[in-house]
N, C-alpha and C positions, 0 to 999 in steps of 0.2 A: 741165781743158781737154781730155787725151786722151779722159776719158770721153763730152764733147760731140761729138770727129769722131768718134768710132766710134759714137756713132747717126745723125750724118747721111750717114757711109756706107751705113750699113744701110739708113737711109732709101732713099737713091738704091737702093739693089742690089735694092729690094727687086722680086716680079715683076708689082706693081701699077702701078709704073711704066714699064715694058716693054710693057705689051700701049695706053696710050694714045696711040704716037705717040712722036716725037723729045722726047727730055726736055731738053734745051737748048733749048726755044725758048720766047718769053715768049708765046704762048697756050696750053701747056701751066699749068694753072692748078696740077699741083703743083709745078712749077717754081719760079714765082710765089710761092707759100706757101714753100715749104724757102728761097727768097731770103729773102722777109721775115720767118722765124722766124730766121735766120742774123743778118740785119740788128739783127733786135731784141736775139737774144742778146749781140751785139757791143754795141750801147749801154747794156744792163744791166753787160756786164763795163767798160766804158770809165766809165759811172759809178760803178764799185765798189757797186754794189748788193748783189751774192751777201756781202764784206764786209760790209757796214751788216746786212744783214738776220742774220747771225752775228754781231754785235755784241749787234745786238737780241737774238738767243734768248739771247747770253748773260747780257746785263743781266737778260732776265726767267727764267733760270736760278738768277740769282744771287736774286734776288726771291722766287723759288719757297724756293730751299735759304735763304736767311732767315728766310721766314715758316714752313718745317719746324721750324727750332730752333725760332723763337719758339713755335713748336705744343706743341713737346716739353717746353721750359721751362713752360710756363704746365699743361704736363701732368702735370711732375714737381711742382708746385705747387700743384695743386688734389689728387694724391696724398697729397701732406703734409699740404695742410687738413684733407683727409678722414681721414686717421689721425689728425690732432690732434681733431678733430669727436668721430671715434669713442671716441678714449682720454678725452674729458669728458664723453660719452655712459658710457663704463664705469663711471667716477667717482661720476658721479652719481647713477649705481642701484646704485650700493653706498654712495653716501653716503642714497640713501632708502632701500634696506633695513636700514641700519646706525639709522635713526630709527624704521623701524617697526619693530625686533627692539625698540629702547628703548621705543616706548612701548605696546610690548606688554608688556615686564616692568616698567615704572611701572602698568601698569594692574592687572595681574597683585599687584604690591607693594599696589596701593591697594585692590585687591579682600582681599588678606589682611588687611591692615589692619580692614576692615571687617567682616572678620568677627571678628577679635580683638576689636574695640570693641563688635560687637553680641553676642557671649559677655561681656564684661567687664559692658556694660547689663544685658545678662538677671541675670545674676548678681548684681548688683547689686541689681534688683529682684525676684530670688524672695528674697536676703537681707531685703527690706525689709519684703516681705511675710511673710517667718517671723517678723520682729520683731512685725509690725503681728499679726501670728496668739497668739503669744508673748504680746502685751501683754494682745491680746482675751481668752484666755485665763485670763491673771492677772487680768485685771477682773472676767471673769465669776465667778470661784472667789472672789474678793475680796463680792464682789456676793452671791454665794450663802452666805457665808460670816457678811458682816453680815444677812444677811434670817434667818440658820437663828440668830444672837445674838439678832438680832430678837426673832424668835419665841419662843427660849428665856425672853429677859428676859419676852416678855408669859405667858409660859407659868407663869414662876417666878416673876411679881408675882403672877399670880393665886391661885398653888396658895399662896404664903404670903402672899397675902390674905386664904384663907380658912385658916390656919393660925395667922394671927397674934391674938392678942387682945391687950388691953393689957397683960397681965403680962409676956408674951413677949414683948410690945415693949422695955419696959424692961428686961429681964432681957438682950434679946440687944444694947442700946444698950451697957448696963455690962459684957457679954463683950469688945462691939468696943475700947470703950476700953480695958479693960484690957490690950487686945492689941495697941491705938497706942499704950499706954507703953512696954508688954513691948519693942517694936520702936524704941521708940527710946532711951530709957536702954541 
């Protein structure tokens, strides 16, 4: 309230209303005005207006510093999600690089494997084929073997075909026998 009369002192003192004329009278028009700003001030303070309207700034003070916390809360909040986000985010790429170390070394396993098996197969089959060489082998010697009997026996029917007459038939008949008794008495 002091702060109000000492601007409408000032008001008055001031030296723009000095040069229009007697400031007390009602055609001076600032006269007029500094009445009815007075007048009006007086019915804003008789309504408690300047109250009300600090009531209000403080209600929407209080409004303001509400909706701050809630700012802060819901700040501290979405902080926490985002660290829990990023610690499943962490998680999770060490739970997929923890799969693709494994199935690099099940492939790595299944690749040796493979090659164990296919040394095991080869081996396998150059054994089968040395047998199969092995066998061919023995066939063939077998083969050349009965063809060179073969040959022998026609060699040796002939030559004691023409070796044989009939004495020497009978003469080498009674040799044999007497050499299937010798052998078996």
């Amino acid at each position: 309230m002091t702060r109000l009369t000492t601007v409408l002192f000032a008001l008055a003192a001031s030296p723009a209303f000095a040069a229009t004329g007697p400031f007390f009278s009602l055609r001076n028009t600032d006269f007029v005005v500094t009445i009815a700003f007075i007048v009006f001030v007086g019915v804003l303070i008789y309504f408690k207006v300047p109250g009300k309207v600090a009531e209000l700034l403080d209600k929407r003070s209080a409004t303001i510093k509400a909706e701050l916390e809630e700012a802060r809360a819901l700040r501290e909040e979405a902080k926490a999600l985002l660290a829990s986000y990023e610690r499943k985010q962490k998680e999770v790429k060490e739970q997929s690089d923890r799969i693709v170390a494994g199935a690099k070394a099940e492939a790595e396993a299944a690749a040796a494997q493979a090659r164990v098996d296919l040394d095991v197969s080869i081996a396998r089959r150059l054994a089968a084929a040395e047998d199969q060489i092995t066998a061919a082998e023995g066939a063939a010697l077998r083969a050349v073997r009965e063809q060179a009997i073969t040959v022998a026996v026609a060699a040796a029917s002939e030559v004691l075909a023409k070796q044989m007459t009939p004495e020497n038939t009978a003469s080498s008949i009674d040799a044999a026998i007497a050499q299937v008794e010798a052998k078996l008495h």
